[in-house]
BAVOMAR-459225 format. One record per atom (N, C-alpha, C): residue in one letter; atom name; x, y, z. Coordinates in nm, 3 decimals. Example, Ala and Ser with C-alpha at 12.3 -4.5 7.8 and 13.67 -1.06 7.14 Angstrom:
2
@res=a	atom=N	x=1.319	y=-0.569	z=0.780
@res=a	atom=CA	x=1.230	y=-0.450	z=0.780
@res=a	atom=C	x=1.320	y=-0.330	z=0.780
@res=s	atom=N	x=1.285	y=-0.225	z=0.708
@res=s	atom=CA	x=1.367	y=-0.106	z=0.714
@res=s	atom=C	x=1.290	y=0.003	z=0.787
This chain:
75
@res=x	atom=N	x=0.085	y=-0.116	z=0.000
@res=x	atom=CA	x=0.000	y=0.000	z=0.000
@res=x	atom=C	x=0.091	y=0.123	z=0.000
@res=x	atom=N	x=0.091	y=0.214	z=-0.110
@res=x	atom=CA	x=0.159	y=0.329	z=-0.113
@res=x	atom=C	x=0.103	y=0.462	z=-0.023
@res=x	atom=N	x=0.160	y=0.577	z=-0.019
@res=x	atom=CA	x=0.067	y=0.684	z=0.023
@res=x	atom=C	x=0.013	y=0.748	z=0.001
@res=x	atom=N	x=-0.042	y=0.716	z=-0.160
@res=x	atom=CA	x=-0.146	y=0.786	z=-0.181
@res=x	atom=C	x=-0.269	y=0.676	z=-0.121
@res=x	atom=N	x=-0.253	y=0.568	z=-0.130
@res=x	atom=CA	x=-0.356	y=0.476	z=-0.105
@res=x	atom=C	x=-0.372	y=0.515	z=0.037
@res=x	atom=N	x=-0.316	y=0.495	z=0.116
@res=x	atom=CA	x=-0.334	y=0.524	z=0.252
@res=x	atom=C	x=-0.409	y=0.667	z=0.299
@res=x	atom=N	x=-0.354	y=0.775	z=0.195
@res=x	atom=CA	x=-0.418	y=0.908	z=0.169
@res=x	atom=C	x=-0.532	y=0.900	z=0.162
@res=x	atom=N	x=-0.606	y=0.800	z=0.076
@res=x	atom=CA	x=-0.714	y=0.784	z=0.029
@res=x	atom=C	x=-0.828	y=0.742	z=0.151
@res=x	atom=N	x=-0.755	y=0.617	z=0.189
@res=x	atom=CA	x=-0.807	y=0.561	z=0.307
@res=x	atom=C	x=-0.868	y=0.658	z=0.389
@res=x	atom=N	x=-0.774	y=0.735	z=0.420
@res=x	atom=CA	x=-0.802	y=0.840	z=0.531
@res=x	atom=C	x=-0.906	y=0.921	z=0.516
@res=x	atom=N	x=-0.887	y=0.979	z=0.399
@res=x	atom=CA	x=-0.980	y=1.087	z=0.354
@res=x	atom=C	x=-1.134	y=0.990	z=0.335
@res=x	atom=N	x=-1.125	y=0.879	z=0.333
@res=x	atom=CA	x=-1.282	y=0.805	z=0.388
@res=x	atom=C	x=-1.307	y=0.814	z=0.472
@res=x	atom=N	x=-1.216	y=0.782	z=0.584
@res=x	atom=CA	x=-1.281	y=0.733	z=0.696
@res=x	atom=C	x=-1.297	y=0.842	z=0.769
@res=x	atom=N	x=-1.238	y=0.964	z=0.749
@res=x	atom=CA	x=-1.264	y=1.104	z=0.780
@res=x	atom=C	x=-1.435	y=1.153	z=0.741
@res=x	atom=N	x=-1.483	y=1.071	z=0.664
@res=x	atom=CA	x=-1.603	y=1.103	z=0.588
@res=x	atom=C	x=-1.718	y=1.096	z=0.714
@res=x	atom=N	x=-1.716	y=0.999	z=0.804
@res=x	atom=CA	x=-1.805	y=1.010	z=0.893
@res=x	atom=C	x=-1.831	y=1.133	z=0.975
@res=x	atom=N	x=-1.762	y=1.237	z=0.927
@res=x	atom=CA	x=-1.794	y=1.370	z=0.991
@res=x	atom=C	x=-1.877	y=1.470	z=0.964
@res=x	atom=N	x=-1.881	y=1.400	z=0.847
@res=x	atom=CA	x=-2.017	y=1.446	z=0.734
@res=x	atom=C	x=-2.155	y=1.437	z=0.804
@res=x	atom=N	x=-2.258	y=1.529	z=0.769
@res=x	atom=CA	x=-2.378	y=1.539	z=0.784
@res=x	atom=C	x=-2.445	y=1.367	z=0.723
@res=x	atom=N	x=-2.445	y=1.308	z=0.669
@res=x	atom=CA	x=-2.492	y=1.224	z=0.602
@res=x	atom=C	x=-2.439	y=1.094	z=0.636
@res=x	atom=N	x=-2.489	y=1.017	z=0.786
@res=x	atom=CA	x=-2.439	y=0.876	z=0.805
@res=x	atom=C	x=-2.446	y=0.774	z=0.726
@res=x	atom=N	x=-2.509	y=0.740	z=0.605
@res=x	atom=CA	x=-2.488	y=0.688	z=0.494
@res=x	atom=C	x=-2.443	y=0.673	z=0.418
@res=x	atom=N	x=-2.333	y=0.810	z=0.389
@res=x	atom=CA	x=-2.234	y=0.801	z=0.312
@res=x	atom=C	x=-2.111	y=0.772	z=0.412
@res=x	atom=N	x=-2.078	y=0.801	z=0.514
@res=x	atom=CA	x=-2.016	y=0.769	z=0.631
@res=x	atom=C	x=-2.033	y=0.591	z=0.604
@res=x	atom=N	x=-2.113	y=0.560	z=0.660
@res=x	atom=CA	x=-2.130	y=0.382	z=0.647
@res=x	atom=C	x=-2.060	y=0.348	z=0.525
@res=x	atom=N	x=-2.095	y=0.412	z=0.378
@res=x	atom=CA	x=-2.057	y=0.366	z=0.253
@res=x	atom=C	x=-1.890	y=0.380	z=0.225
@res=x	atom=N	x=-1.835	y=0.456	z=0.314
@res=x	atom=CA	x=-1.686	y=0.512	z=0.293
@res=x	atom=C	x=-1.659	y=0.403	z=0.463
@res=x	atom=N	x=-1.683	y=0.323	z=0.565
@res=x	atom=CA	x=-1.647	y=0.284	z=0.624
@res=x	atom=C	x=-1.640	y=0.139	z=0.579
@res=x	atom=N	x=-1.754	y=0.096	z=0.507
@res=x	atom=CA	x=-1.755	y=0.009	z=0.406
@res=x	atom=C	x=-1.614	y=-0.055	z=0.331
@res=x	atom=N	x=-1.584	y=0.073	z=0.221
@res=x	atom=CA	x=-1.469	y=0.073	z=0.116
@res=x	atom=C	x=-1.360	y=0.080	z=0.230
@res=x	atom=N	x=-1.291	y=0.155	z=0.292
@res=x	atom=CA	x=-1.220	y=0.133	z=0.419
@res=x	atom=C	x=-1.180	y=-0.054	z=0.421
@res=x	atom=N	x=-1.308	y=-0.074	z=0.510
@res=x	atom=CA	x=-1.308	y=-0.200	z=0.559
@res=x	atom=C	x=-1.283	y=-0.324	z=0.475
@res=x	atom=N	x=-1.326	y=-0.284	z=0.315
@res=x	atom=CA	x=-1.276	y=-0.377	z=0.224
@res=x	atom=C	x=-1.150	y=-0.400	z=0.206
@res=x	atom=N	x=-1.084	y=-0.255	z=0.167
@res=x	atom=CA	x=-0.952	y=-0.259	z=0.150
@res=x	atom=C	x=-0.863	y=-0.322	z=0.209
@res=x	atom=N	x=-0.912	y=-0.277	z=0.383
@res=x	atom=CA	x=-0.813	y=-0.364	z=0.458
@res=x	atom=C	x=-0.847	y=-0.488	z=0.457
@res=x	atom=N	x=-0.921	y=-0.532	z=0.445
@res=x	atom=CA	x=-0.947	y=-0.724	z=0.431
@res=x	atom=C	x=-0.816	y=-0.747	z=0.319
@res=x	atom=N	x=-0.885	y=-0.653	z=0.237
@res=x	atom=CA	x=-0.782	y=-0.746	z=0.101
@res=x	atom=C	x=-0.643	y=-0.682	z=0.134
@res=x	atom=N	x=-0.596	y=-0.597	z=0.170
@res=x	atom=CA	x=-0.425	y=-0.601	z=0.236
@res=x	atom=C	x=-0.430	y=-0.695	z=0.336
@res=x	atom=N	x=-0.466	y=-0.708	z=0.406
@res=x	atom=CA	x=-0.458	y=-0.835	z=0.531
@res=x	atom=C	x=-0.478	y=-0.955	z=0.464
@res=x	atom=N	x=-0.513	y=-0.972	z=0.382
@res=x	atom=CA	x=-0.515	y=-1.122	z=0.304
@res=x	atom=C	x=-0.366	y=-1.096	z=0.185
@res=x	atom=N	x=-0.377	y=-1.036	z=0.148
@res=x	atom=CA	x=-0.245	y=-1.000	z=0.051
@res=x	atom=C	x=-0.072	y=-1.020	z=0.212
@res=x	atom=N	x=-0.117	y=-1.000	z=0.302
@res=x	atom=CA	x=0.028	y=-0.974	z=0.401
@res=x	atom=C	x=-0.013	y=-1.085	z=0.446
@res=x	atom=N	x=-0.091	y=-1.173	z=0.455
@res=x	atom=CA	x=-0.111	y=-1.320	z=0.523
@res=x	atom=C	x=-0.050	y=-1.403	z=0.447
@res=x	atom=N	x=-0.101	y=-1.430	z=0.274
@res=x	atom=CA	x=0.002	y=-1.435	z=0.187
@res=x	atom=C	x=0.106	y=-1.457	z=0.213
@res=x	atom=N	x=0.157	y=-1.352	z=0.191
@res=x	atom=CA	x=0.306	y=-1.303	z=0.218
@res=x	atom=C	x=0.398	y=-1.371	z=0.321
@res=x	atom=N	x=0.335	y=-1.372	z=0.440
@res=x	atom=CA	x=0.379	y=-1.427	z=0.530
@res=x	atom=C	x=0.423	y=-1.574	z=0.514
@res=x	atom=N	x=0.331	y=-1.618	z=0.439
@res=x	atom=CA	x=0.288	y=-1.794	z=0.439
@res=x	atom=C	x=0.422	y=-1.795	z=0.347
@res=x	atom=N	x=0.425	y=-1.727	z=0.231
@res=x	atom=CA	x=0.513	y=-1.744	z=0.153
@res=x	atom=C	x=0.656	y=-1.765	z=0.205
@res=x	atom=N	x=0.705	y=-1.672	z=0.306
@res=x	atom=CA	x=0.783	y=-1.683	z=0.292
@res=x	atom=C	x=0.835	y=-1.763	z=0.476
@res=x	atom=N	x=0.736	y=-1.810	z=0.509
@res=x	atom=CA	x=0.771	y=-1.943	z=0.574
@res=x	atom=C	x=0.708	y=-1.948	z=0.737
@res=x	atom=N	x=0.562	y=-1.820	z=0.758
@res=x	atom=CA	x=0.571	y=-1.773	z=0.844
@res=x	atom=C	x=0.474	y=-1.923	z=0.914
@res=x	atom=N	x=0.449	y=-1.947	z=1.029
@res=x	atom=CA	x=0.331	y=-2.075	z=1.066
@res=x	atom=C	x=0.240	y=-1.992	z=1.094
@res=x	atom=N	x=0.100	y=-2.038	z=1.069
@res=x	atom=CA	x=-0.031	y=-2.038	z=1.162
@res=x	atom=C	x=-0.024	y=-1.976	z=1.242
@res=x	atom=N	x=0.045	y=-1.999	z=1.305
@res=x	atom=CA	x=0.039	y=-1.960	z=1.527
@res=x	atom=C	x=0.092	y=-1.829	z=1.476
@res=x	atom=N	x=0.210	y=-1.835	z=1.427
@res=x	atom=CA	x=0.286	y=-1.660	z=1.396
@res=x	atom=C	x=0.190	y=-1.594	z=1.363
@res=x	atom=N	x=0.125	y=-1.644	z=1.284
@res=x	atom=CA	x=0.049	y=-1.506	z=1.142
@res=x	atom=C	x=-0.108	y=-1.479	z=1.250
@res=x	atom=N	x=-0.122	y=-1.580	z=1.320
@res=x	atom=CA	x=-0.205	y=-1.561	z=1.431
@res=x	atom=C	x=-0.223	y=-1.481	z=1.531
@res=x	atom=N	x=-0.131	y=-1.502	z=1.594
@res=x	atom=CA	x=-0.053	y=-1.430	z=1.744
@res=x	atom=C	x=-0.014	y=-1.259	z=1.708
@res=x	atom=N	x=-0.006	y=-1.289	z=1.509
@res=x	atom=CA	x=0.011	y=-1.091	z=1.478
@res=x	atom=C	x=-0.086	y=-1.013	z=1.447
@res=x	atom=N	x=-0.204	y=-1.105	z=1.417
@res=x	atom=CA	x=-0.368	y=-1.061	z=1.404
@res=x	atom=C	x=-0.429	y=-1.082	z=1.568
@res=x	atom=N	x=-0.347	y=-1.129	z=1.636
@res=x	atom=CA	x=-0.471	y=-1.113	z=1.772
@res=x	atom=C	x=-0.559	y=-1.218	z=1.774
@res=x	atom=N	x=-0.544	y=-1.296	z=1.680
@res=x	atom=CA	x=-0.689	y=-1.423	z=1.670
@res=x	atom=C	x=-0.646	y=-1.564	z=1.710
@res=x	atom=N	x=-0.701	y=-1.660	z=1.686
@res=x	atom=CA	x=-0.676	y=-1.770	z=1.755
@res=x	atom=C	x=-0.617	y=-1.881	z=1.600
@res=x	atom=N	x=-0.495	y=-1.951	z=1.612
@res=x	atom=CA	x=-0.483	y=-2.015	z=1.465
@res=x	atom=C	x=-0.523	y=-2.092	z=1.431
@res=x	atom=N	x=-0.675	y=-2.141	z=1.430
@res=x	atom=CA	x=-0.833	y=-2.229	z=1.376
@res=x	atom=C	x=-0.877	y=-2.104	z=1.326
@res=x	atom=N	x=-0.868	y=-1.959	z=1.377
@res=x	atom=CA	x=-0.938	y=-1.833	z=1.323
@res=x	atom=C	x=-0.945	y=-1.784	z=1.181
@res=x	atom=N	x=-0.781	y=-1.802	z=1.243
@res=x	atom=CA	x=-0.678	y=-1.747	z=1.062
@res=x	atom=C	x=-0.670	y=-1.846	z=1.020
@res=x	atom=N	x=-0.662	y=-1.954	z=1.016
@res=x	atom=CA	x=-0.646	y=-2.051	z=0.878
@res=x	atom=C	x=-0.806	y=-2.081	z=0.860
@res=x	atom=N	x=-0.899	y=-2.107	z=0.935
@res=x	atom=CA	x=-1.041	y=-2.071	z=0.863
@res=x	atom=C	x=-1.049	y=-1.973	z=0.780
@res=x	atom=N	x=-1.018	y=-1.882	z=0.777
@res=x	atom=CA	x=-1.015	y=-1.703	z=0.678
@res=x	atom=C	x=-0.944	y=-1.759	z=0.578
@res=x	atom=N	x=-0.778	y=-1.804	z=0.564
@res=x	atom=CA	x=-0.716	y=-1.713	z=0.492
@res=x	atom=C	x=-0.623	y=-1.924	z=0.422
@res=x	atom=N	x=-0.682	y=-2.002	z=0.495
@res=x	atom=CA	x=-0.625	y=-2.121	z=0.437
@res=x	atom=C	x=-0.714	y=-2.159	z=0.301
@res=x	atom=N	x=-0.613	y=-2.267	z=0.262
@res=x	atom=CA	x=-0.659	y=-2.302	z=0.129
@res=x	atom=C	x=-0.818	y=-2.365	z=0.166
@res=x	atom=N	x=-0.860	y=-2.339	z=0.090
@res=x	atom=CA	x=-1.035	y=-2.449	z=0.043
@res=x	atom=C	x=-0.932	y=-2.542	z=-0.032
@res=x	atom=N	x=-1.085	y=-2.682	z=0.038
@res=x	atom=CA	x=-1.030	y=-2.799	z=-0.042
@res=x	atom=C	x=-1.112	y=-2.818	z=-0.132
């Protein structure tokens, strides 16, 4: 994620200051997508390059049945 992306980010989630909680929700929304898909793109990453379960676990805060439910292969 570069800084304009992160720029971007911001300037959403700043949006809830707006008169209009609906567009607030709709920009907390896009927010919340993004980071799924970087957090799945750095989970990736991790796996790739040799990280375990428990690690990639213990750096999300979740339990490792959590994260490999999310982010392991389907059979």
């Amino acid at each position: 994620m570069d800084l304009t992306e992160v720029t971007a980010m911001l300037r959403l989630a700043a949006a809830d200051d707006g008169p209009d909680p609906l567009g607030a929700l709709r920009a907390a929304a896009e927010v919340n997508a993004e980071m799924e898909r970087q957090q799945a793109v750095l989970v990736r990453r991790a796996r790739v390059r040799g990280a375990t379960w428990l690690e990639i676990a213990a750096a999300l805060g979740v339990s490792k049945q959590a994260v490999h439910k999310k982010y392991g292969r389907k059979a």
